[in-house]
C-alpha angles and dihedrals in degrees: 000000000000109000081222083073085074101083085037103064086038082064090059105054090044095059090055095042083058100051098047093050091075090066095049103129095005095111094226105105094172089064094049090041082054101037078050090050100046097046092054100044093050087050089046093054092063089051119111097236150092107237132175115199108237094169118028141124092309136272129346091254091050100039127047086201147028083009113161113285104021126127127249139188120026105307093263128137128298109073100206132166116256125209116167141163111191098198113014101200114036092178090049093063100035083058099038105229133114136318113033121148138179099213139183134188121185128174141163116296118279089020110102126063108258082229123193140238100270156073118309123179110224149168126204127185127178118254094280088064104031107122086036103091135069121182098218093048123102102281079237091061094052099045100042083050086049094051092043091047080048105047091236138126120237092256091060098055120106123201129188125210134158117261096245129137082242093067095051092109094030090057091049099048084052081049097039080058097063088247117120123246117220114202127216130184101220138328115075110174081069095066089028082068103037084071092086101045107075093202100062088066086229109130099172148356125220138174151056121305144120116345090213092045082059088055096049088046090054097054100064085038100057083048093052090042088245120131135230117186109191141170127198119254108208115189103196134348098281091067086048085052094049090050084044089055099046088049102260088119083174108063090177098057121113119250120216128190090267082058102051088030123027106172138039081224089101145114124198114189123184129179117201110234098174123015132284164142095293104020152021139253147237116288125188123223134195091242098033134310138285126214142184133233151182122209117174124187113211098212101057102019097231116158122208135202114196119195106188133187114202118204115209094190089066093034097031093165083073081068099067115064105258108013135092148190111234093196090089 
């Protein structure tokens, strides 16, 4: 893929990022999911590519738009995998609090796990401990290799995991270690990806959530050097069924980063809707709105902060819930 893809697939986020701003605190998280899907699938649609969704908002008879399967950008070379969620953490910005992101990962055809709708259990460390985990060993194990890879003492690790019933006797084994569990709601690609960043304070991630979410999280992770190891986690049959469907015929298989990514030939892009550890969010201005992204290029590595001021004046569709101006 062409490095000048980068501030296109920023645009992307960012248009969904924007839309779905003006739902934060609201309380209806179906408007600002669709206000989030419409924005990206109208900026994809000006993007020279020829994109097949992977990972998107299910299948064509669930979704109206980015469904799995469909075809984005303008039908121009190149062909690339497609895996997005425009507003990661519904119930975050229904609510109005942290950790909200509109996030896309693309990648060359045939790259990224056709990854079903379902659970998956997964761990996720930054570049300096990755080779350090592994998801069938003691959590004590993990965490202790990950401090030590870290040059940290126990008391200064930090460990995020959904707040789930699931997680009761994963999050005492991480206290039980003398590390510190940090709690979220909902949303966990945002703080996978924050482990390779120092400066977020996020060490690891741990825990079962979204397979695709996994996918999405991998993708910025293979292009930091970082690692996720994850397994699906099926329900009922109907989950074995989906993976079966989508060619993973052992469910219970891990999946190492070969297997959710299997190429540096990768972007990831995420916009921050609401704040967070690793980015910030919207923020409305008299005159328009700025907002704040990450966009990473697997090849080289580069990491890029974009801090954007949009100008309503000038794009004066921003300005209404659920539309958008493509012309950004």
């Amino acid at each position: 893929m062409e490095r000048e893809l980068t501030m296109e697939f920023a645009r992307v986020t960012e248009a969904a990022a924007l839309a779905s701003a003006r739902w934060v605190g609201l309380g209806d998280k179906e408007a600002a999911d669709n206000a989030a899907v419409e924005a990206m699938r109208a900026v994809f649609d000006t993007i020279h590519m020829d994109g097949t969704v992977v990972i998107g908002e299910g299948e064509m008879d669930e979704a109206p738009m980015l469904y799995i399967g469909e075809r984005v950008g303008n039908g121009e070379s190149p062909e690339l995998d497609v895996a997005v969620d425009p507003l990661e953490g519904t119930n975050i910005v229904a609510k109005g609090v942290a950790g909200a992101i509109a996030v896309v990962a693309i990648a060359s055809k045939g790259c990224l796990l056709h990854a079903p709708d379902m659970y998956m259990d997964k761990i996720a460390v930054g570049p300096a401990a990755a080779g350090k985990i592994n998801i069938d060993a003691p959590v004590a194990e993990n965490v202790a290799n990950v401090a030590k890879a870290l040059g940290k003492s126990m008391a200064e690790m930090t460990v995020v995991i959904l707040d789930r019933p699931r997680h009761q006797k994963l999050i005492q084994e991480v206290r039980n270690c003398g590390a510190r569990v940090r709690l979220i709601t909902d949303g966990d690609v945002s703080p996978a990806v924050a482990c390779a960043f120092e400066d977020t304070g996020v060490d690891m991630m741990m825990g079962i959530g979204g397979a695709p979410e996994g996918v999405l999280a991998a993708a910025a992770l293979r292009c930091m050097g970082g690692e996720m190891q994850g397994r699906l986690w099926p329900e009922n049959e109907e989950d074995v069924a989906r993976a079966k469907a989508l060619g993973i015929e052992d469910v219970h298989k891990l999946l190492t980063m070969d297997d959710l990514v299997r190429s540096d030939d990768v972007f990831f892009a995420a916009t921050g809707i609401t704040e967070g550890s690793l980015l910030r969010g919207v923020t409305f201005t008299p005159k328009g709105a700025l907002t704040h992204t990450v966009v990473i290029r697997g090849k080289s590595g580069t990491v890029r902060f974009i801090e954007a001021r949009h100008r309503f004046d000038k794009k004066p569709q921003y300005a209404m819930k659920g539309c958008l101006d493509t012309n950004v």
